[in-house]
Structures are given as structure tokens and as C-alpha cells.
C-alpha positions as CSV (number, residue, x, y, z in Angstrom):
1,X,12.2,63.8,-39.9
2,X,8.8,63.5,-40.7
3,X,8.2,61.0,-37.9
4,X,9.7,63.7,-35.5
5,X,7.5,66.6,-36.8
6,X,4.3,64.3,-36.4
7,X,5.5,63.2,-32.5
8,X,6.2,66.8,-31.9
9,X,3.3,68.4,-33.4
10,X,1.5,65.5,-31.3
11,X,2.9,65.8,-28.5
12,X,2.5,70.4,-28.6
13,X,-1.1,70.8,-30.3
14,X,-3.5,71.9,-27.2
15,X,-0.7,73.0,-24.9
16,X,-2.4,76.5,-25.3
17,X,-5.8,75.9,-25.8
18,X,-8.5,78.1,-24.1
19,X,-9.1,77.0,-20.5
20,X,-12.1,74.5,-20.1
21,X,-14.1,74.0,-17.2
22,X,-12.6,70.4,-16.5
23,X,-13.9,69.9,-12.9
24,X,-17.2,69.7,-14.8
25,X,-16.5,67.3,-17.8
26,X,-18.5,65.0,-18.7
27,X,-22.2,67.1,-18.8
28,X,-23.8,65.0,-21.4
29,X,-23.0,60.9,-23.4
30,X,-19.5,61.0,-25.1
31,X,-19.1,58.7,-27.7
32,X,-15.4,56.4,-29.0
33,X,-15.4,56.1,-31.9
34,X,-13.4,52.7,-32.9
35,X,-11.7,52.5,-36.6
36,X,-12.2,48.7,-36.5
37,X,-15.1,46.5,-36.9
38,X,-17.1,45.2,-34.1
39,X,-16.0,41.8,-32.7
40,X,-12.0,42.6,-32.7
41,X,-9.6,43.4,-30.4
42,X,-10.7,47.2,-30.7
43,X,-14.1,47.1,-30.2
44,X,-13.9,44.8,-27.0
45,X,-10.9,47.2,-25.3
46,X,-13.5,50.3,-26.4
47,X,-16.4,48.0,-24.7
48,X,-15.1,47.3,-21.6
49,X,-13.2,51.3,-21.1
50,X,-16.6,52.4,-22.2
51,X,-18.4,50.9,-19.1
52,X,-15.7,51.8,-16.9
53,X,-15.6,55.3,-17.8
54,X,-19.5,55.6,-17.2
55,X,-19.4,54.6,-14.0
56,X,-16.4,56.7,-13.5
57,X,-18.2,59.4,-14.9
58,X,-22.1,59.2,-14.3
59,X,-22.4,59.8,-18.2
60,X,-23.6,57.2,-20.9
61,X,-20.3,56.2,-23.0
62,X,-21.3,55.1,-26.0
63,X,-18.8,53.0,-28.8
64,X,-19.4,53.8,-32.4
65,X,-17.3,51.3,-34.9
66,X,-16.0,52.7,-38.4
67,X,-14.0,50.8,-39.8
68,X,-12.2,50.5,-43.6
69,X,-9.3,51.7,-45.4
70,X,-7.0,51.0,-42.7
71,X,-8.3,52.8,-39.8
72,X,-8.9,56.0,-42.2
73,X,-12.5,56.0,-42.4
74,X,-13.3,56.3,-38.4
75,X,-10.2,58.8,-38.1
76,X,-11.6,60.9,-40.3
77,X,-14.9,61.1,-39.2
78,X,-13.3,61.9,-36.1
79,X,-12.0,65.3,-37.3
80,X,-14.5,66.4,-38.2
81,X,-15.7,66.4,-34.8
82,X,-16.1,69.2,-32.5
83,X,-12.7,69.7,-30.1
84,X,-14.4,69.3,-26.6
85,X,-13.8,65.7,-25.4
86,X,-16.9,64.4,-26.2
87,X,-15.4,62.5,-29.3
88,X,-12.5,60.4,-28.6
89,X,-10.7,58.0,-31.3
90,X,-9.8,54.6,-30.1
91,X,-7.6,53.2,-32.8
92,X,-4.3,50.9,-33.2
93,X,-0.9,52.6,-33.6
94,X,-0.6,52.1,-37.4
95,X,-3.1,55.2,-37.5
96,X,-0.4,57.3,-36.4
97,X,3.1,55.2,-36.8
98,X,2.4,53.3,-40.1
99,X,-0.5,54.6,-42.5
100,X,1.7,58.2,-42.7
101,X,4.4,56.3,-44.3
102,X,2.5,53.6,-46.3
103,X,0.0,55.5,-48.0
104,X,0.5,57.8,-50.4
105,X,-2.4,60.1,-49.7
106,X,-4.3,59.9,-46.2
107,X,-7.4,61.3,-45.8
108,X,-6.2,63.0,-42.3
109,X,-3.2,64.9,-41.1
110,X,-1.8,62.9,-38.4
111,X,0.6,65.7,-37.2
112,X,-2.6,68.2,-36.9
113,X,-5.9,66.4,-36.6
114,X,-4.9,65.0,-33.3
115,X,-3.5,64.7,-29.8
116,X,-2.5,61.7,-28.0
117,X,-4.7,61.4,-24.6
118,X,-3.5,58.1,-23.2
119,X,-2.0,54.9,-24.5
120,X,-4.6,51.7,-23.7
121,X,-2.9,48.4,-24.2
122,X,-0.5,46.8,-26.2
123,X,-0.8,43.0,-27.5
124,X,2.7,40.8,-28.4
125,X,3.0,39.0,-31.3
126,X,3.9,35.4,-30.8
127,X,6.1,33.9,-33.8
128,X,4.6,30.0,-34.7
129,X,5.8,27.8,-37.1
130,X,3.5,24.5,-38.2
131,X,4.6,21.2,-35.9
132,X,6.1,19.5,-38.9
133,X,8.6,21.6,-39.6
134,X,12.1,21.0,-37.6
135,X,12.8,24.3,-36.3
136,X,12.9,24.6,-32.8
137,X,13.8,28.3,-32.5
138,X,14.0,31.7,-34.3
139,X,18.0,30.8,-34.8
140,X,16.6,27.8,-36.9
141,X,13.9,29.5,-38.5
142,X,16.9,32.3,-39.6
143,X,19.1,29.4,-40.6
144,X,16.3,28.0,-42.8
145,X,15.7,31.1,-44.8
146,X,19.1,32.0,-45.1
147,X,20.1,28.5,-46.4
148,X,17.3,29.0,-49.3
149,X,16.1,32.5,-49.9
150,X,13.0,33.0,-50.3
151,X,11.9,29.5,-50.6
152,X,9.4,30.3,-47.1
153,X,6.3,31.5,-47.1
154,X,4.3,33.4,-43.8
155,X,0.9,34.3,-43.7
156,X,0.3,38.0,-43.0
157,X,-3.4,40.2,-42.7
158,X,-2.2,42.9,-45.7
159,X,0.8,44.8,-46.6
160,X,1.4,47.3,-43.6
161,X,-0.8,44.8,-41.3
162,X,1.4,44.4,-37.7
163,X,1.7,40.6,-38.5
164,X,3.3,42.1,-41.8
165,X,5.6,44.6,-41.1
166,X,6.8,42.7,-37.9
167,X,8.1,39.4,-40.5
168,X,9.7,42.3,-42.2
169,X,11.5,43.7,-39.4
170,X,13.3,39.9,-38.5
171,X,14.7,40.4,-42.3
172,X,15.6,43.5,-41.9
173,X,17.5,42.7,-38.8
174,X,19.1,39.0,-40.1
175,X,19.0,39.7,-44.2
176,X,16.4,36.3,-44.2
177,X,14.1,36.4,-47.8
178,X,10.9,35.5,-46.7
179,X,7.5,35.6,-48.9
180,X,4.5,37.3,-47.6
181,X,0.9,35.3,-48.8
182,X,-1.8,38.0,-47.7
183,X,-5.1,36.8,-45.9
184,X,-7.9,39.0,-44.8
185,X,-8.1,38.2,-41.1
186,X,-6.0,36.4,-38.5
187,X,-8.3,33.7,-38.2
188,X,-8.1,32.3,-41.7
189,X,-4.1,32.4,-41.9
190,X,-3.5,31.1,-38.5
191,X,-5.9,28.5,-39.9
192,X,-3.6,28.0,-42.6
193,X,-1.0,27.7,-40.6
194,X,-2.6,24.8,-38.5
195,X,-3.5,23.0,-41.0
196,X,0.0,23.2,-42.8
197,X,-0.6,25.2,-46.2
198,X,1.4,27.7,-44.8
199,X,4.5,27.5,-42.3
200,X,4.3,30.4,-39.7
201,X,3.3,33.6,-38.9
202,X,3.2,36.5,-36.4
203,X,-0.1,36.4,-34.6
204,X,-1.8,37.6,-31.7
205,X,-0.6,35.6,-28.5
206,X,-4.0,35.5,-27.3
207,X,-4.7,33.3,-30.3
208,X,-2.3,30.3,-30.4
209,X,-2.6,28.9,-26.9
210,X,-5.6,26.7,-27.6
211,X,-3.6,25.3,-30.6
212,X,-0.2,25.3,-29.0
213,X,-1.5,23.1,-25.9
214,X,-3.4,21.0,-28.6
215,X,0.3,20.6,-30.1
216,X,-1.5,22.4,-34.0
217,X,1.3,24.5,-33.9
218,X,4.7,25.5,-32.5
219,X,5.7,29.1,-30.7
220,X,9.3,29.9,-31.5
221,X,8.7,33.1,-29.4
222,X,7.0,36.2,-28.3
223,X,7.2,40.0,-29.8
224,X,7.1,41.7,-25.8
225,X,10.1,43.1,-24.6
226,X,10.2,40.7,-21.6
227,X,8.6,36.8,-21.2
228,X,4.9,36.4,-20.4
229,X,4.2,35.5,-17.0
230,X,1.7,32.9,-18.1
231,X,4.3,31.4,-20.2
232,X,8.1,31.9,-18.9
233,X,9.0,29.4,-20.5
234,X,8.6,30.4,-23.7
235,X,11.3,33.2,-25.2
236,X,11.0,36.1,-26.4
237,X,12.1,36.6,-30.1
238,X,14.6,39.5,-28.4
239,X,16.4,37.1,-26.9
240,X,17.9,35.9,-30.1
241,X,17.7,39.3,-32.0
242,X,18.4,42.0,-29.4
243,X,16.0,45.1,-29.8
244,X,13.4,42.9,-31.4
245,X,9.9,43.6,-30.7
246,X,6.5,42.6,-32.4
247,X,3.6,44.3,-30.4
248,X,0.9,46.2,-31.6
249,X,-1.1,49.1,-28.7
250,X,-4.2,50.5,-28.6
251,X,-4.9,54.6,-28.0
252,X,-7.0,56.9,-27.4
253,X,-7.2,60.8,-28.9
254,X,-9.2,63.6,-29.1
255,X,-9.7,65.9,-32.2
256,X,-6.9,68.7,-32.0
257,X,-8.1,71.4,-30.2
258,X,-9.4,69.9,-27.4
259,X,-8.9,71.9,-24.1
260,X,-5.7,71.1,-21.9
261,X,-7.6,70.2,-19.1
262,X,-10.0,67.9,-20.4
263,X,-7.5,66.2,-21.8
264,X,-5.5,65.7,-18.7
265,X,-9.0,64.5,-16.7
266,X,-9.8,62.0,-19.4
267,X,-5.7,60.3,-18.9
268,X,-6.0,60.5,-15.3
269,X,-9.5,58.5,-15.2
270,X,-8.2,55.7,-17.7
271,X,-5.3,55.3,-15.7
272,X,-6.7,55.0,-13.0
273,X,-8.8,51.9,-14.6
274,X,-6.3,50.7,-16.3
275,X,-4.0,50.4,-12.9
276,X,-7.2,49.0,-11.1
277,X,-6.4,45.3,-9.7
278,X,-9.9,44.2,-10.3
279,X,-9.9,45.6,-13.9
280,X,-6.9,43.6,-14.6
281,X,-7.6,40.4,-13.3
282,X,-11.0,40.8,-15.1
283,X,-10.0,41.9,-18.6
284,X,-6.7,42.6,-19.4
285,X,-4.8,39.1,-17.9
286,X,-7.1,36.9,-19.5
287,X,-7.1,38.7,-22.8
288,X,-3.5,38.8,-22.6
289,X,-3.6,42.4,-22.6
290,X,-0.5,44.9,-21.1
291,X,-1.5,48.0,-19.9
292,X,0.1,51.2,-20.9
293,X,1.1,53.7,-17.9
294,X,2.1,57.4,-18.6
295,X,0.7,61.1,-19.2
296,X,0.3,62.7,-23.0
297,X,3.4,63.4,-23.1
298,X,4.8,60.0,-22.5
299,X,2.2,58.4,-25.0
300,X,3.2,60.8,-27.7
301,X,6.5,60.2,-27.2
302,X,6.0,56.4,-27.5
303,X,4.2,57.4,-30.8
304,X,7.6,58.9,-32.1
305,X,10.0,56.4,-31.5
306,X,7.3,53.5,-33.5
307,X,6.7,55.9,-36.1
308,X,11.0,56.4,-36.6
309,X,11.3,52.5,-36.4
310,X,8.3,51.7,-38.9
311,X,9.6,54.5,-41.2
312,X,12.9,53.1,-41.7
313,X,11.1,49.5,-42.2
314,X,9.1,50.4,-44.9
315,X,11.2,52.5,-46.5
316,X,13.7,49.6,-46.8
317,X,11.0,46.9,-47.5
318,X,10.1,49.7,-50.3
319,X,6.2,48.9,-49.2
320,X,3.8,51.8,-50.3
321,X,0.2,51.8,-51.2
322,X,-1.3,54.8,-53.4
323,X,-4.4,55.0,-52.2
């Protein structure tokens, strides 16, 4: 129920708020603030809708990076902000669909701090496995940890990390015991994973197709609901375990309060550069990036259904942190 409350809340908070002179919005810079460090996935989506949105709007769009403690510390800078769009959160989902139900204490309310402007982008997870090993497949990786339990290791970026919690949704869909050996980044496990101390992981797909056409490393499959278009002929890992996904998205909000209307102009604009041909065929194809289409609403419910299937997973993988 909690999951519910927070998508509702989300999805409600600024549905009244005093009217706002949208038609005027943006008078003056507006800064994003991004909970990640500079470099990352975040920080170059924030980059490139930051220029975009300046053009758009005629007003300097400035990125700010905060990052530590899981997203918190740039999320909670971020409420203390004033409500009047010129402060805008870009974060990953586990902000709002993980960290509520991992963490003990949070140092913000996701269910009041907040409301959902627009999704950004979402990145699948591509499922590799070192060359040596004989599995083909996600059926043979499944038949190999059934057959000894707990005898396989996967590399993952921290407990509640997407690469993480995706490894423990495929157990808790196939009952497969798998063992988690934490890493600090991406780049060190996956280089782990080349270089055979560990057997596989869930990693960005942007990320294994130098290695994979090098033959380092193996795909078994992708976390997107349907097959890449650059690669169709690589599976998806739904395919074998129907309802399966492994993607982590982008979004942006605003500090609860902001006006209706500013809201609504700031969705509109990304949309609009997000549907852009040119902006795709620049940015988001090469990065491997999928855009995300819809209104608030739409994005906040999006929010609720991730939050109800992360919930259940880490309540049943009994993962917690305390602080």
C-alpha cells in the first residue's frame, strides 16, 4: 500500500496549486540538479536536455551534480528549494521506486517532496556471461544455478543498485541461488567479468557491445520489453521468463508545490525534444537511449507500478539498509 499512497500522492500534489503565469516561464537561468556524479549516464542526459531546453527557452539552463547516499543528497537539496520551476530534479527511478523501501530512514518524503514532470529515458539491461562458460541462454544460465545453488557468483554496483535488484528479480521468478559480489561502479565489475573473475552480470547495454563484438564476453539477453533494433538478433530475457524486465529511466521533478501550469509547459517542451528526429538520431540512438512519451499523470503512474514490483522484490530478497 505504501507504493500506492506514494504514486497517488505523486501523481495529486499541485493539482490545486495557485495559478502561475506559465505563458511567461522561464524569466531568469533554471538550474537541474542531478543526484549523480558528473561523467554518468545522468549527468550527460541532464547535459544534453539542458541545452535543448535553452534554446527552447531563451534562458541559461544550468546542471548542478550532487551526488551520494543513493541519490539522497541532491534530492534533498532539492526540497529545500523554492516551488516555482526554476529547480528541477533529474534523478534515476530508484529515488522514488527503490530508496523508500530499502532504507530505513530517507532524508526526503517521496510521497510529499515531489511531483513527477516528465519521464526522460530509460536504459535496458543486457544479461552477459564470461565466453568460457557453456551457457548459451538464460534457460542454461537457470539450469546452472538450479543444478548447484548458490555455487554462482554476479557482479552487481551495491545492494539496491539496478544491476542488483534486476539478478534478484530472475530468482525470484525461477527460485535460482545466485551470490551477489558488490563493486563500486560498472566499469570495474564488467571488467571482472571480461577478464573471468566473475561470471556475468546485468549491465548497461550501451556497455558490452565493444566487448561482445571483440567476443570478451557473451549476451544471453536484454532487460527491454521488446528486442533492440540494433540488435534483433539478440533476445530479450522476457522471452524465456515472460514479464521479465531489467531497465532502469531517468526523470525529471519539481519540488512539491510547483504551479500546475508550469509544470504542464515544462512536459510539453521535453517532449517535444525528446520526440524530435534530429535529437534522436543525435543522442538518444547512439547512446542506446529509449525515450519516454506521456503527460504527469502517465509518468506517475509508471512510478507506481515499479515502486509495487521493487517493493515485493525486496521485501522477499529481505534487502534493507538502515541508514
Amino acid at each position: 500500500m505504501k507504493g500506492l499512497r506514494i504514486a497517488i500522492t505523486l501523481a495529486c500534489i499541485g493539482l490545486f496549486a495557485a495559478p502561475a503565469h506559465a505563458q511567461t516561464y522561464p524569466t531568469k537561468p533554471i538550474t537541474i540538479v542531478v543526484t549523480l556524479a558528473a561523467g554518468g549516464a545522468a549527468d550527460v542526459i541532464a547535459r544534453a536536455l539542458a541545452q535543448q531546453l535553452s534554446e527552447e527557452w531563451g534562458q541559461p539552463v544550468l546542471v548542478e551534480n550532487k551526488g551520494g547516499a543513493n541519490n539522497q543528497v541532491g534530492t534533498t537539496a532539492v526540497t529545500r528549494s523554492a516551488p516555482d520551476g526554476y529547480t528541477l530534479l533529474l534523478t534515476p527511478e530508484h529515488t522514488f521506486t527503490v530508496n523508500p523501501y530499502l532504507y530505513r530512514k530517507l532524508s526526503y518524503d517521496p510521497a510529499k517532496d515531489f511531483i513527477p514532470v516528465t519521464g526522460l529515458v530509460s536504459i535496458s539491461q543486457a544479461l552477459v556471461v564470461h565466453p568460457s562458460l557453456a551457457m548459451q541462454n538464460v534457460t542454461d544460465l537457470i539450469a546452472a544455478a538450479k543444478d548447484k545453488p548458490g555455487g554462482l557468483n554476479y557482479g552487481s554496483l551495491g545492494v539496491g543498485s539496478g544491476p542488483h535488484l534486476s539478478m534478484e528479480l530472475l530468482q525470484s521468478m525461477t527460485g535460482a541461488k545466485l551470490n551477489a559480489v558488490q563493486y563500486k561502479g560498472a566499469a570495474p565489475a564488467l571488467t571482472d567479468v571480461i577478464a573471468g573473475h566473475i561470471p556475468m552480470m546485468f549491465v548497461s547495454t550501451g556497455l558490452i557491445v565493444q566487448p561482445w563484438k571483440a567476443g570478451q564476453l557473451r549476451p544471453l539477453g536484454v532487460g527491454s520489453r521488446e528486442r533492440l533494433a540494433q540488435f534483433p538478433e539478440l533476445p530479450t530475457v522476457g522471452e524465456t521468463l515472460p514479464g521479465f524486465t531489467a531497465v532502469v529511466w531517468f526523470g525529471l521533478f519539481a519540488p512539491s508545490g510547483t504551479p500546475r501550469e508550469i509544470v504542464v509547459k515544462i512536459n510539453n517542451t521535453v517532449q517535444r525534444i525528446l520526440a524530435d528526429r534530429g535529437f534522436r538520431d543525435r543522442f538518444l540512438t547512439p547512446n542506446f537511449y529509449e525515450p519516454i512519451s506521456g503527460s504527469p499523470e502517465q509518468f506517475a503512474e509508471d512510478i507506481h507500478r515499479d515502486a509495487e514490483r521493487w517493493q515485493n522484490v525486496i521485501r522477499d530478497a529481505k534487502l534493507a539498509i538502515e541508514d
